[in-house]
C-alpha positions as CSV (number, residue, x, y, z in Angstrom):
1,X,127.6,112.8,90.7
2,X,130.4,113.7,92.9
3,X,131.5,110.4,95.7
4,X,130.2,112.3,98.4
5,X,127.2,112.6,97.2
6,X,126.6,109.3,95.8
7,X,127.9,107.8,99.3
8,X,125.1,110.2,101.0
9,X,122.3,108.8,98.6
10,X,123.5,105.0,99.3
11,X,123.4,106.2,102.8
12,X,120.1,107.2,103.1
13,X,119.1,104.4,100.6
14,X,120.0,101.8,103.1
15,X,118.4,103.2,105.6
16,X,115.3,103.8,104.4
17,X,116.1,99.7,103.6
18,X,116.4,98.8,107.1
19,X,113.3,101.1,108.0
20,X,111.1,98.7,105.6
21,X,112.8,95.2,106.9
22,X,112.4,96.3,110.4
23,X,108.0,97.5,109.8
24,X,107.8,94.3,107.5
25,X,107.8,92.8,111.1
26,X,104.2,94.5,112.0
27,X,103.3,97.7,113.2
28,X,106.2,98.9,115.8
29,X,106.0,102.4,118.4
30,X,108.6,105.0,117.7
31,X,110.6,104.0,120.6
32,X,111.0,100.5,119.5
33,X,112.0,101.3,116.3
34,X,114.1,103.7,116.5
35,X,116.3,101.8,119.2
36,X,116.7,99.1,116.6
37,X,118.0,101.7,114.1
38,X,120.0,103.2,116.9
39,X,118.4,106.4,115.9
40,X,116.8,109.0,118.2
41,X,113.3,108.9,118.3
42,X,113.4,112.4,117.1
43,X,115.7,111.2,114.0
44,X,113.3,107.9,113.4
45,X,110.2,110.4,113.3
46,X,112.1,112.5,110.3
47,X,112.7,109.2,108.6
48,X,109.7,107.8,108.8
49,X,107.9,111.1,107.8
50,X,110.0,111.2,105.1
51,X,109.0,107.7,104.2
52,X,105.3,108.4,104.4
53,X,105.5,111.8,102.2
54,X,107.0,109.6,99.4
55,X,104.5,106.5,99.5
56,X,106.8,104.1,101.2
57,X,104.8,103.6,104.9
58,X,101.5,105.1,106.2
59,X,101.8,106.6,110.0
60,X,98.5,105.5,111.4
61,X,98.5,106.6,114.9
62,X,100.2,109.9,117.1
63,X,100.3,110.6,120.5
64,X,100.7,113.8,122.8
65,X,104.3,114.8,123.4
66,X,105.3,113.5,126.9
67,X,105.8,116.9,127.6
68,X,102.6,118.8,126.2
């Protein structure tokens, strides 16, 4: 593995860290969490989707866009 790519996985490996720390807390709304990650809500959603396609978290509720 090249450095770049290595630093990109422990990257994304941390964070994915801090995502679990941070819901190990309880349940937490999009918004919340994603201004603890200093994320946009939009970036937290990826993440977290992410997180739920491998295993790692369960998304249990959704809500209408605040613009639909």
């Amino acid at each position: 593995m090249t450095n770049t790519v290595v630093a990109e996985v422990g990257w994304w490996s941390e964070l994915d860290h801090q995502v679990l720390d941070c819901l190990r807390e309880g349940p937490q709304s999009m918004r919340d969490l994603a201004g603890r990650l200093n994320l946009s809500p939009e970036g937290a959603t990826s993440l977290l989707l992410m997180l739920a396609a491998e295993g790692k978290v369960r998304v249990t509720a959704v809500e209408l866009a605040e613009s639909a």
